[in-house]
ZADO-1210 file (C-alpha; in nm, 4 decimals, padded with zeros to 6 digits):
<atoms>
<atom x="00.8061" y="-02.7824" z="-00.6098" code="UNK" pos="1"/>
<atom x="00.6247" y="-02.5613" z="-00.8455" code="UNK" pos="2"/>
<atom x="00.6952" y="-02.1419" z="-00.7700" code="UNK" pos="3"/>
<atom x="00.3502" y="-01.9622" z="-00.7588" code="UNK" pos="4"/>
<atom x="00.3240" y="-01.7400" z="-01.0056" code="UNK" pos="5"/>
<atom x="00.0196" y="-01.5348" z="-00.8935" code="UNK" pos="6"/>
<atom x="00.1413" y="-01.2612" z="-00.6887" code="UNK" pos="7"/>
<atom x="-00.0457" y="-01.0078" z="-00.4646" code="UNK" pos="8"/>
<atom x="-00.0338" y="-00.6173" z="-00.4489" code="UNK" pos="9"/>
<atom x="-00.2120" y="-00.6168" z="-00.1169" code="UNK" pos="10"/>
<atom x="-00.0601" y="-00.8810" z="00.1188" code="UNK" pos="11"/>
<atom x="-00.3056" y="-01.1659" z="00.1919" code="UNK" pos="12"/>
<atom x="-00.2131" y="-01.1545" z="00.5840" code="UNK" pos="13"/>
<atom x="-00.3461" y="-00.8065" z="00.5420" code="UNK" pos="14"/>
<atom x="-00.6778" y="-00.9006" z="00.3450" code="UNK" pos="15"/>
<atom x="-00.7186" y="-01.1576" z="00.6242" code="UNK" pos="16"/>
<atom x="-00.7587" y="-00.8653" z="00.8767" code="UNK" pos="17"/>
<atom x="-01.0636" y="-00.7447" z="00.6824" code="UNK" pos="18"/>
<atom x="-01.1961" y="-01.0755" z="00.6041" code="UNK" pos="19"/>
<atom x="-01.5581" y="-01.1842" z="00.7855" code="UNK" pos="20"/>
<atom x="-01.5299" y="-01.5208" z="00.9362" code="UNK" pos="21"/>
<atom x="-01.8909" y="-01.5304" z="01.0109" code="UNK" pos="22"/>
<atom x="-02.0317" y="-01.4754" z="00.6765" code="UNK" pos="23"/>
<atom x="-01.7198" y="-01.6312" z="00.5302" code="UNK" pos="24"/>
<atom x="-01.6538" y="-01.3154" z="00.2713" code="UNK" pos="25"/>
<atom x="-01.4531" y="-01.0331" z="00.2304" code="UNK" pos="26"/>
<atom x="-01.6984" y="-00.7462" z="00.0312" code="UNK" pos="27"/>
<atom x="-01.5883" y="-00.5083" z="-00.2118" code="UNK" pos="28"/>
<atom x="-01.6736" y="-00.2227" z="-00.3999" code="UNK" pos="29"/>
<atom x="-01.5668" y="-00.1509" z="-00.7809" code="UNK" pos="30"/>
<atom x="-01.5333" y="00.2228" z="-00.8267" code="UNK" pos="31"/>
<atom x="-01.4954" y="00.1794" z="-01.2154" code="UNK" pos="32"/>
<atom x="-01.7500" y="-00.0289" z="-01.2482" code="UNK" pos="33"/>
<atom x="-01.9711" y="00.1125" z="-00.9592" code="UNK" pos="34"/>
<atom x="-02.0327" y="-00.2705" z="-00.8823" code="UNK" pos="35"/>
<atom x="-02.0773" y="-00.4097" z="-00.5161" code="UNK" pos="36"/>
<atom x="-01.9310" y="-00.7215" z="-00.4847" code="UNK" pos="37"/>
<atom x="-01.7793" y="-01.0375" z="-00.3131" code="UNK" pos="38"/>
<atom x="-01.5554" y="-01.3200" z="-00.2528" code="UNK" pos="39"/>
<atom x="-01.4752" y="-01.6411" z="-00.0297" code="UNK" pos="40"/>
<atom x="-01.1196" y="-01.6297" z="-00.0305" code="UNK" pos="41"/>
<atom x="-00.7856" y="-01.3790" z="-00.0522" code="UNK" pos="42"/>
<atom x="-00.6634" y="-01.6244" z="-00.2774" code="UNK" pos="43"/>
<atom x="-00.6914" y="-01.4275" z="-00.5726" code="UNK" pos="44"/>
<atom x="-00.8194" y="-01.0997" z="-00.4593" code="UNK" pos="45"/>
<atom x="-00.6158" y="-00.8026" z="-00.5228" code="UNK" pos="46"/>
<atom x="-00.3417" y="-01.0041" z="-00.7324" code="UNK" pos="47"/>
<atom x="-00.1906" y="-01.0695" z="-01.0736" code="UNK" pos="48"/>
<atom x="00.0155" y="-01.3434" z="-01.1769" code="UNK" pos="49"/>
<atom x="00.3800" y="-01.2285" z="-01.2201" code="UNK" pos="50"/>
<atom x="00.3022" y="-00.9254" z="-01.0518" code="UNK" pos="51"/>
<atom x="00.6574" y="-00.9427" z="-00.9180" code="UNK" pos="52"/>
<atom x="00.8657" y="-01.1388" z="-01.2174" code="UNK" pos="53"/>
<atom x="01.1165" y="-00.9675" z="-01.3551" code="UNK" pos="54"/>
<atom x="01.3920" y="-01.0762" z="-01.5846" code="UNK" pos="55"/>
<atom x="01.7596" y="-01.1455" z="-01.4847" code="UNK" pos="56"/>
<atom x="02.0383" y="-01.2885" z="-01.7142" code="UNK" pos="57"/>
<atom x="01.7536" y="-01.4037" z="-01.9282" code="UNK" pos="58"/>
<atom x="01.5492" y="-01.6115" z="-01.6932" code="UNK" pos="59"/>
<atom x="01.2197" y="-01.5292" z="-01.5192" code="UNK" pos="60"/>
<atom x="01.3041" y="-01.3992" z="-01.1682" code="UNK" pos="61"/>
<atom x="00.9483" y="-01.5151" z="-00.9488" code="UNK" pos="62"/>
<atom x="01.1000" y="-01.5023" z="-00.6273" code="UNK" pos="63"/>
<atom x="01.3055" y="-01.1775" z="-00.5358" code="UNK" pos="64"/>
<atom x="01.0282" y="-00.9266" z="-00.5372" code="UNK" pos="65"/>
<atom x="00.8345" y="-01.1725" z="-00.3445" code="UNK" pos="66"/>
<atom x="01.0589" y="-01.2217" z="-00.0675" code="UNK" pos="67"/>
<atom x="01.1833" y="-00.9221" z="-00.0021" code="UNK" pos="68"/>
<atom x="00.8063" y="-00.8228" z="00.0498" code="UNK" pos="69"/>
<atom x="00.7926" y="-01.1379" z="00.2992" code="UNK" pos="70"/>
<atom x="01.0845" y="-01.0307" z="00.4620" code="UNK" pos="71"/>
<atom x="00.9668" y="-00.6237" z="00.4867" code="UNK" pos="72"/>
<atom x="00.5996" y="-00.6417" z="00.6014" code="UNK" pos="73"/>
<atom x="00.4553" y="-01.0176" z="00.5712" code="UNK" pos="74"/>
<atom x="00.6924" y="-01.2193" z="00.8558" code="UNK" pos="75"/>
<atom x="00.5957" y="-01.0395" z="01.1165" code="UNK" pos="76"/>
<atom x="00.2789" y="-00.8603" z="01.0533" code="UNK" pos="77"/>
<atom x="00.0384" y="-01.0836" z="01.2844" code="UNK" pos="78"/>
<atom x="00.3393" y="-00.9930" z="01.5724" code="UNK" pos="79"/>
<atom x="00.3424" y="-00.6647" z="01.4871" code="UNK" pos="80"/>
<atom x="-00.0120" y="-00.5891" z="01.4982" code="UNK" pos="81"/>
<atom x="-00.0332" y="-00.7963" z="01.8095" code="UNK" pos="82"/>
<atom x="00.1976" y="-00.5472" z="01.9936" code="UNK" pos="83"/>
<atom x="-00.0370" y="-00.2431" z="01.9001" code="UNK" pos="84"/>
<atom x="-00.2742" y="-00.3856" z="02.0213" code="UNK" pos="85"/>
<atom x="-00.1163" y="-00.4941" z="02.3102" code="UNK" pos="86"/>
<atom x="00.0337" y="-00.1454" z="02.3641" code="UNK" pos="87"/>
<atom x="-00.3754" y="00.0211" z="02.3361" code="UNK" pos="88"/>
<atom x="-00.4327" y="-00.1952" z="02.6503" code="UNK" pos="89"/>
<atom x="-00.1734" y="-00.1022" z="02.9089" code="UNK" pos="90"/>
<atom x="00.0471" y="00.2023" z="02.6542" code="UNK" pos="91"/>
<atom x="00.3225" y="-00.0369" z="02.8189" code="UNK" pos="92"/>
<atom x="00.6741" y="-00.1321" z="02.6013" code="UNK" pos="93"/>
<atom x="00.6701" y="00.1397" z="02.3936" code="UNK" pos="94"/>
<atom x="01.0406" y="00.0945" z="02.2308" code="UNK" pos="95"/>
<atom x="00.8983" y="-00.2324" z="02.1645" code="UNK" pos="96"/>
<atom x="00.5796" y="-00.0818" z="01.9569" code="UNK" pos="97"/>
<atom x="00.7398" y="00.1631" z="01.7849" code="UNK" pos="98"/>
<atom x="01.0003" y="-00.1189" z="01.6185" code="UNK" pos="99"/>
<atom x="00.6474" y="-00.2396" z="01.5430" code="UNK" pos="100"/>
<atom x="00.5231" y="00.0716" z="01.3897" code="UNK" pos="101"/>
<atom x="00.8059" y="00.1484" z="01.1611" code="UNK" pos="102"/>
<atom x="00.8054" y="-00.2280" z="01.0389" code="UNK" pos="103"/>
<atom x="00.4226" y="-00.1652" z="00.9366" code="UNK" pos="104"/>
<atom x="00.5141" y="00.1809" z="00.7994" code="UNK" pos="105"/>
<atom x="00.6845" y="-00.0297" z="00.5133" code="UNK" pos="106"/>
<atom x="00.3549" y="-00.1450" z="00.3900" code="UNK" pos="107"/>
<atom x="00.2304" y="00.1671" z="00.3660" code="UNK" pos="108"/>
<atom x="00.5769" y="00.3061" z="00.1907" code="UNK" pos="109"/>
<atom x="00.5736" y="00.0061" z="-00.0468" code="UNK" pos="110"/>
<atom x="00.1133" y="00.0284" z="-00.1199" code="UNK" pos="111"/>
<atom x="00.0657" y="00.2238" z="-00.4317" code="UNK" pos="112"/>
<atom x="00.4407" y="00.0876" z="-00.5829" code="UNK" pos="113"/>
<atom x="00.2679" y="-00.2684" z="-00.5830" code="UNK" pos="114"/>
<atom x="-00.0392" y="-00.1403" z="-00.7995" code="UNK" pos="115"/>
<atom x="-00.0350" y="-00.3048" z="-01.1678" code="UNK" pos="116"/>
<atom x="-00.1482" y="00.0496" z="-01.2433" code="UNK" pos="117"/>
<atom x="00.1450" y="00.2050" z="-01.1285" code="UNK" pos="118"/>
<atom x="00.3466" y="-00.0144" z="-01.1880" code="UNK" pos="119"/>
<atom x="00.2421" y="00.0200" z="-01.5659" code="UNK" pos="120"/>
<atom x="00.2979" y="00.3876" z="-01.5549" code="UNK" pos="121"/>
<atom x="00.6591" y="00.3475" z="-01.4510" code="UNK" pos="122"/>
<atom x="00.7121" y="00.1197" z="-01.7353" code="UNK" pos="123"/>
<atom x="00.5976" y="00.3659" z="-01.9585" code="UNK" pos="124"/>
<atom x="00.8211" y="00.6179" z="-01.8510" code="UNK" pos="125"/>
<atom x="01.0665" y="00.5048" z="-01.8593" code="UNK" pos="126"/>
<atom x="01.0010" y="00.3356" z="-02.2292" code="UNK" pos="127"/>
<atom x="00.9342" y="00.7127" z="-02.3524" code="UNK" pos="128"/>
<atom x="01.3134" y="00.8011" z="-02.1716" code="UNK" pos="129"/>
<atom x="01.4666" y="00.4490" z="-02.3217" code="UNK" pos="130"/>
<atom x="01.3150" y="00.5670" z="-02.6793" code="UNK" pos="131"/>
<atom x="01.4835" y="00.8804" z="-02.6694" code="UNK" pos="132"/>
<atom x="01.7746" y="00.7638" z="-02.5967" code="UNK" pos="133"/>
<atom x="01.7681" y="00.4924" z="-02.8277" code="UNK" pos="134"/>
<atom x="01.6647" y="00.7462" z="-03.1167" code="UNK" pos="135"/>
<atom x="01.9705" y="00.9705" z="-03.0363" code="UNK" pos="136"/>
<atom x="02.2956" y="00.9371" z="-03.2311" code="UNK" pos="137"/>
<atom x="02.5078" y="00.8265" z="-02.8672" code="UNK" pos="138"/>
<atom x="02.7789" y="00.6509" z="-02.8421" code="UNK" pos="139"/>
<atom x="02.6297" y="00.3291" z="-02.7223" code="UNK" pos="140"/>
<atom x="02.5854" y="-00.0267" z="-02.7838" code="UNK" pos="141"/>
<atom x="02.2671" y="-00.0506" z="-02.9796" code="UNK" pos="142"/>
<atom x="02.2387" y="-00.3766" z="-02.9907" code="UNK" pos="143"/>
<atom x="02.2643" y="-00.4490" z="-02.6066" code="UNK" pos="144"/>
<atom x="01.9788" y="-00.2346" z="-02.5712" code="UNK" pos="145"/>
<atom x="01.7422" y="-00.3896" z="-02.8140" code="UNK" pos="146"/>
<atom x="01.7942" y="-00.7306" z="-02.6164" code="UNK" pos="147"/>
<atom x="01.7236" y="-00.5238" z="-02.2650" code="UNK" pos="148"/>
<atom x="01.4311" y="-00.3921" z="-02.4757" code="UNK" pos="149"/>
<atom x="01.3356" y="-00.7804" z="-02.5883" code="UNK" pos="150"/>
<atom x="01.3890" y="-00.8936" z="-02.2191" code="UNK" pos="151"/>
<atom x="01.1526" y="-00.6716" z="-02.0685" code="UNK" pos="152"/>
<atom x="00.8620" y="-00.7642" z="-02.2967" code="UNK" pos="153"/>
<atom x="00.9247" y="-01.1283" z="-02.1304" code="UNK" pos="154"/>
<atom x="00.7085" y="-01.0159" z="-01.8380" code="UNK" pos="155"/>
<atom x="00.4125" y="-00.7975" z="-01.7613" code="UNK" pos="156"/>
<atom x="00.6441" y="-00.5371" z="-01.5828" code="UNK" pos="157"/>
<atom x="01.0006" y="-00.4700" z="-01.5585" code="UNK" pos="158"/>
<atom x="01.0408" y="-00.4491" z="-01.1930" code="UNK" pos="159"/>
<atom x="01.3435" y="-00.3062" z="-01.2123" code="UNK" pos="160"/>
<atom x="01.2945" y="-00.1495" z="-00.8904" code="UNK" pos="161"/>
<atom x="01.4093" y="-00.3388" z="-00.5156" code="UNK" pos="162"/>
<atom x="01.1343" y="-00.2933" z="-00.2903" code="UNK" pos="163"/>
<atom x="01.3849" y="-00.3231" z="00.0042" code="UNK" pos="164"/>
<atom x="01.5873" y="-00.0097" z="-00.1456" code="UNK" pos="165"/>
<atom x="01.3008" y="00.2141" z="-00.1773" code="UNK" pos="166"/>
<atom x="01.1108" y="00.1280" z="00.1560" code="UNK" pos="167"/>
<atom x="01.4766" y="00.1713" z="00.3249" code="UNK" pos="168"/>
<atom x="01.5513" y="00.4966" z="00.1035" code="UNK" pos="169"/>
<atom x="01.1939" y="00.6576" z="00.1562" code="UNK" pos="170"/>
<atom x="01.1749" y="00.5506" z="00.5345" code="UNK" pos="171"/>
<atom x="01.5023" y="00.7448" z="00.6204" code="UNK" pos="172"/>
<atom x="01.4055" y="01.0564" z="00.4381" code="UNK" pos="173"/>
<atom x="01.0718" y="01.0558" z="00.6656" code="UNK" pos="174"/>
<atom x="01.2299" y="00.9739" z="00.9788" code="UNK" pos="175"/>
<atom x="01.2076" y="01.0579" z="01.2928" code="UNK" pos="176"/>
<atom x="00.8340" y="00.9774" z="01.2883" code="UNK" pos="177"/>
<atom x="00.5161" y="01.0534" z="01.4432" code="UNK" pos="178"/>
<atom x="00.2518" y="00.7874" z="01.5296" code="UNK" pos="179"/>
<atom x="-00.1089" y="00.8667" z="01.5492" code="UNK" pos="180"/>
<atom x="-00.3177" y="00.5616" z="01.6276" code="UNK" pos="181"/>
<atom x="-00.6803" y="00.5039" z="01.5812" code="UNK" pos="182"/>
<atom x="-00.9118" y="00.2251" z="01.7397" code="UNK" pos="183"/>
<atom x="-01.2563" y="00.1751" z="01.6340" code="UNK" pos="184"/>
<atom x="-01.4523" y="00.1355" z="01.9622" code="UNK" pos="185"/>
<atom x="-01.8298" y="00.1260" z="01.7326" code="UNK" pos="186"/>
<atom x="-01.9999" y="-00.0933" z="01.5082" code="UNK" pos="187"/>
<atom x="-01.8206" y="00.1056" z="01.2120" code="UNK" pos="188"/>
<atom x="-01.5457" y="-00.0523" z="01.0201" code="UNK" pos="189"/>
<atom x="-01.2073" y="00.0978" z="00.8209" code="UNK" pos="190"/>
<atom x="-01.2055" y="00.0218" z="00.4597" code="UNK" pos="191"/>
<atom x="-00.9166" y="-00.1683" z="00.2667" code="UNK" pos="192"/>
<atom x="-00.8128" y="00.0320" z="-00.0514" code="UNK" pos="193"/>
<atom x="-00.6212" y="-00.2254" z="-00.3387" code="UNK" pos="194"/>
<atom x="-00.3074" y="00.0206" z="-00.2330" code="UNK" pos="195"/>
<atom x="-00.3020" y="-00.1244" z="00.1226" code="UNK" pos="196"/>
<atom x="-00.2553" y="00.2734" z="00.2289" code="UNK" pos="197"/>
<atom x="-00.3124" y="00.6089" z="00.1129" code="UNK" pos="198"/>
<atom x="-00.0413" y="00.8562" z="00.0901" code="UNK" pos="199"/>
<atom x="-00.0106" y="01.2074" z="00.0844" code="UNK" pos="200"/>
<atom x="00.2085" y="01.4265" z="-00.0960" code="UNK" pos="201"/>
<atom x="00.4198" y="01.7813" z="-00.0286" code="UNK" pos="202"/>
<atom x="00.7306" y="01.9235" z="00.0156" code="UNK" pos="203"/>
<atom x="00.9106" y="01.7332" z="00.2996" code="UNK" pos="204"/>
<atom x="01.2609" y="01.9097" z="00.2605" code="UNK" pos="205"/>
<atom x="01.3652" y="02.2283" z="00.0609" code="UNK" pos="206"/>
<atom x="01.4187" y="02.1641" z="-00.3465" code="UNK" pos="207"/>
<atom x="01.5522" y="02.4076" z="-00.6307" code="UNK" pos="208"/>
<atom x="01.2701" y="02.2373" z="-00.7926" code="UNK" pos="209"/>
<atom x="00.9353" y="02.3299" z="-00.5747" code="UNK" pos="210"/>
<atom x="00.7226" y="02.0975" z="-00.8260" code="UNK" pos="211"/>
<atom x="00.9214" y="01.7960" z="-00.6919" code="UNK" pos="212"/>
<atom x="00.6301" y="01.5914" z="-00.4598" code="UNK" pos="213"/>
<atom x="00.7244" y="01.3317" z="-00.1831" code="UNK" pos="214"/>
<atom x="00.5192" y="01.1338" z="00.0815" code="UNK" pos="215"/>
<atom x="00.4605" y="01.3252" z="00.3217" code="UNK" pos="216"/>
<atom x="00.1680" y="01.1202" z="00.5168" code="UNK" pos="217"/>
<atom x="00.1137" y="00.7616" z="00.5052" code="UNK" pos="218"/>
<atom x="-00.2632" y="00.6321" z="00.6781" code="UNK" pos="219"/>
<atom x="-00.2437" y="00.2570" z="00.6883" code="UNK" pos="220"/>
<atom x="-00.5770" y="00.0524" z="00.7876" code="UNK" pos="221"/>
<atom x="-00.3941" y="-00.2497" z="00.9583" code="UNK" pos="222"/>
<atom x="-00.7294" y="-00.4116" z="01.0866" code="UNK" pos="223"/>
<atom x="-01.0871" y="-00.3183" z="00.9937" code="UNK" pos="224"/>
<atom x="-01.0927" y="-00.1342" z="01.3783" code="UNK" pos="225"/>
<atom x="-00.7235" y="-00.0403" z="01.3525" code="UNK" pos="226"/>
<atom x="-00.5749" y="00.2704" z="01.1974" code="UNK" pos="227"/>
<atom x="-00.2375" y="00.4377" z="01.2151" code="UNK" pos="228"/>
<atom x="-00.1077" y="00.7866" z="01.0634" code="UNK" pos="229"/>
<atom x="00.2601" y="00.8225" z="00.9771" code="UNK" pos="230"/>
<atom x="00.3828" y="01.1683" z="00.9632" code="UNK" pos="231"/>
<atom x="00.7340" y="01.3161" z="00.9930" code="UNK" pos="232"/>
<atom x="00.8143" y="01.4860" z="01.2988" code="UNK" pos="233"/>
<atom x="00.9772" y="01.7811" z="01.0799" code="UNK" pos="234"/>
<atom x="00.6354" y="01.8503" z="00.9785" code="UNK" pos="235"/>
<atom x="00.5848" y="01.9766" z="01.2946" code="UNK" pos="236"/>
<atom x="00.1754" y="01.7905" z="01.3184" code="UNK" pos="237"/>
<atom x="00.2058" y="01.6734" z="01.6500" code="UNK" pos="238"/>
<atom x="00.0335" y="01.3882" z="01.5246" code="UNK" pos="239"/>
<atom x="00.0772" y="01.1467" z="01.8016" code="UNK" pos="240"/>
<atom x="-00.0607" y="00.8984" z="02.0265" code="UNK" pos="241"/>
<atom x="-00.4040" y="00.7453" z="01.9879" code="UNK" pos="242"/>
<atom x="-00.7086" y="00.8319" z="01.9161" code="UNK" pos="243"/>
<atom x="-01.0475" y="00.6335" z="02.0078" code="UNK" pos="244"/>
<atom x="-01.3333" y="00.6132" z="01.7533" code="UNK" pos="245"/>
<atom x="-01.7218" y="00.5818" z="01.8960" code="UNK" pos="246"/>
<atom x="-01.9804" y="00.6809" z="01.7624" code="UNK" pos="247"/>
<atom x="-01.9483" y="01.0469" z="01.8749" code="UNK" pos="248"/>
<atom x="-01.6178" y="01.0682" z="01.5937" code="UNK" pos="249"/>
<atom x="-01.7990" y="00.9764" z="01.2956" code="UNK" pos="250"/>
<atom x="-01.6656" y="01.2752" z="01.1579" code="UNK" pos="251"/>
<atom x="-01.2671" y="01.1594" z="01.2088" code="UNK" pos="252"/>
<atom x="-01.3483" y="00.7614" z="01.0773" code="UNK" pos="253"/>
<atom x="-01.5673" y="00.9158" z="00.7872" code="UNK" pos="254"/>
<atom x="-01.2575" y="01.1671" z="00.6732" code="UNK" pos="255"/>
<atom x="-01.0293" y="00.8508" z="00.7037" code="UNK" pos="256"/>
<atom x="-01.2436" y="00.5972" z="00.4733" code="UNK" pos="257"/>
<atom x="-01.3046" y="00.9211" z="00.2587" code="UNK" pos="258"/>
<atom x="-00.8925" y="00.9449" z="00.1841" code="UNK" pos="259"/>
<atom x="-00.8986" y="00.5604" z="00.1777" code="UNK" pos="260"/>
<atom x="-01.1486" y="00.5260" z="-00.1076" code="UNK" pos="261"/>
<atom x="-00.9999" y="00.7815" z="-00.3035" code="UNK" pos="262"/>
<atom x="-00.6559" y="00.6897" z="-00.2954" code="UNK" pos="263"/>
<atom x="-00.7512" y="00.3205" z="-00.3696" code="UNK" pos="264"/>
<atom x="-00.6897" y="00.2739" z="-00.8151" code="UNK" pos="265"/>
<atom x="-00.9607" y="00.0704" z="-00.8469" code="UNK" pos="266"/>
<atom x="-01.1590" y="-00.0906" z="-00.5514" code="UNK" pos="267"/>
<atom x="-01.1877" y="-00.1370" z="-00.1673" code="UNK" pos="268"/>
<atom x="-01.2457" y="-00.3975" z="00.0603" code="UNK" pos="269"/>
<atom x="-01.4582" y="-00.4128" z="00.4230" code="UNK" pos="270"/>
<atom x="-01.5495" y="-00.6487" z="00.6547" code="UNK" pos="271"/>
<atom x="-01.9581" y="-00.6138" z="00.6778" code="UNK" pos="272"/>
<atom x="-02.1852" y="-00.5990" z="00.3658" code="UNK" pos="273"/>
<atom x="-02.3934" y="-00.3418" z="00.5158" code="UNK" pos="274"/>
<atom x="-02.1207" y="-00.0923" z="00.6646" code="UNK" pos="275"/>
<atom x="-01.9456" y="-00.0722" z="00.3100" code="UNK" pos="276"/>
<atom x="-02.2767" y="-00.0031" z="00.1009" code="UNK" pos="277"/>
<atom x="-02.3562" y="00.2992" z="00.3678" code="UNK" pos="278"/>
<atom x="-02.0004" y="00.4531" z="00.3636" code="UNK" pos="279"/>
<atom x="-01.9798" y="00.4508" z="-00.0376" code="UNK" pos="280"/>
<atom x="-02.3704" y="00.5734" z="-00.0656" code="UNK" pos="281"/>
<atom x="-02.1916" y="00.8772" z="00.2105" code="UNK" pos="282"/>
<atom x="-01.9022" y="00.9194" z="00.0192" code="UNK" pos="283"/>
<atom x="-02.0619" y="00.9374" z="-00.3397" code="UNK" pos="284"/>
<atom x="-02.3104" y="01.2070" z="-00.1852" code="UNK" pos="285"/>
<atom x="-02.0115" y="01.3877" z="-00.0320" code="UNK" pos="286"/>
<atom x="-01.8749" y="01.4219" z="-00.4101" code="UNK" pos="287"/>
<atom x="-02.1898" y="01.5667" z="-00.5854" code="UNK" pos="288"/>
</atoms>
């Protein structure tokens, strides 16, 4: 059986969520290009092929990356959504929805670290810190690092990174958590950025350094009507418990898609043709 090489940066069961059944489209919007678009399938939307190869002991690693992103927010995300909204019904099991919560947090954690763009970034950082090195008269095996430097030109990123060890790492520096969730009750929709999330950044805990930037805010659009807001209880937000939306808080769901668009690299994604040509017309206004 043949391992699929084309990989996605925002997980298809999450496009699904924003996909229109009726029309049989998801629709987009291009912010480089300015260019309103669509397509018939997830397939191939918001994915590259080896997105998430990376070289080990000189073979082409296809499946690591990919299932440890199965394992942290794909397995269970049509369960886990279920229980939210489940829990905006009767606000019954609540140990249950916050499990549920901080397993959907991981997408969030793990958005703009699946970008190519990012992930192209990190590569070149880290080829500007491996040049140094390399240039410098150390007392190192030169010759090992040329092949680690041949290697990593064997795939479109180095991926040198485990998603499971930063979602774990960056998850325990944020918790505990506050939940904040948000339920479209209009005709208005939340938009899906190619990040899956955005993020905010400040200073969580005291640093020497006070330039030093971490997540301090993740807003996740699970559904196109469902929204939650991660913050750290240390913080001190109050950010908490749900929220919502008619037509009455256009205000609220027009700040939201606002942060969404604008953290998004390249493009978003909505469920109704109409909605997303409105909110980017609003939004474009908003900026002038």
């Amino acid at each position: 059986m043949s391992i699929p090489k084309n990989h996605h940066y925002v997980s298809q069961c999450h496009q699904k969520e924003f996909f229109n059944d009726e029309t049989g489209c998801i629709y987009l919007y291009d912010k480089d290009l300015d260019n309103f678009y669509h397509r018939n399938s997830t397939k191939r939307l918001f994915s590259k092929d080896h997105l998430n190869t990376k070289e080990s002991k000189g073979e082409l690693d296809q499946l690591t990356l990919e299932k440890e992103l199965k394992i942290l927010s794909e397995d269970n995300f049509a369960r886990n959504i279920a229980i939210v909204k489940q829990f905006l019904t009767d606000q019954n099991e609540l140990e249950q929805t916050y499990e549920a919560l901080y397993w959907l947090t991981m997408l969030g954690i793990l958005g703009e670290l699946r970008h190519p763009q990012f992930k192209g970034s990190l590569d070149e950082t880290m080829l500007d810190v491996e040049s140094d090195i390399f240039s410098r008269n150390y007392d190192f095996n030169k010759e090992k690092v040329k092949e680690y430097l041949r290697n990593k030109q064997k795939t479109p990123y180095s991926n040198v990174l485990s998603y499971i060890s930063i979602a774990i790492n960056i998850l325990n520096r944020l918790d505990p958590l506050d939940f904040l969730i948000y339920s479209i009750e209009s005709n208005d929709h939340f938009l899906l950025p190619d990040t899956s999330c955005y993020q905010r950044r400040g200073q969580l805990k005291h640093y020497p350094n006070p330039f030093i930037q971490e997540i301090i805010q993740i807003g996740i659009p699970l559904t196109d009507k469902l929204f939650i807001l991660v913050t750290p209880k240390a913080l001190k937000t109050e950010l908490h418990g749900i929220q919502f939306i008619s037509d009455k808080e256009g205000s609220i769901l027009f700040e939201i898609n606002k942060r969404l668009y604008f953290f998004a690299r390249e493009a978003v994604a909505c469920k109704d043709k109409k909605y997303l040509l409105e909110i980017i017309e609003k939004i474009k206004k908003g900026c002038t």
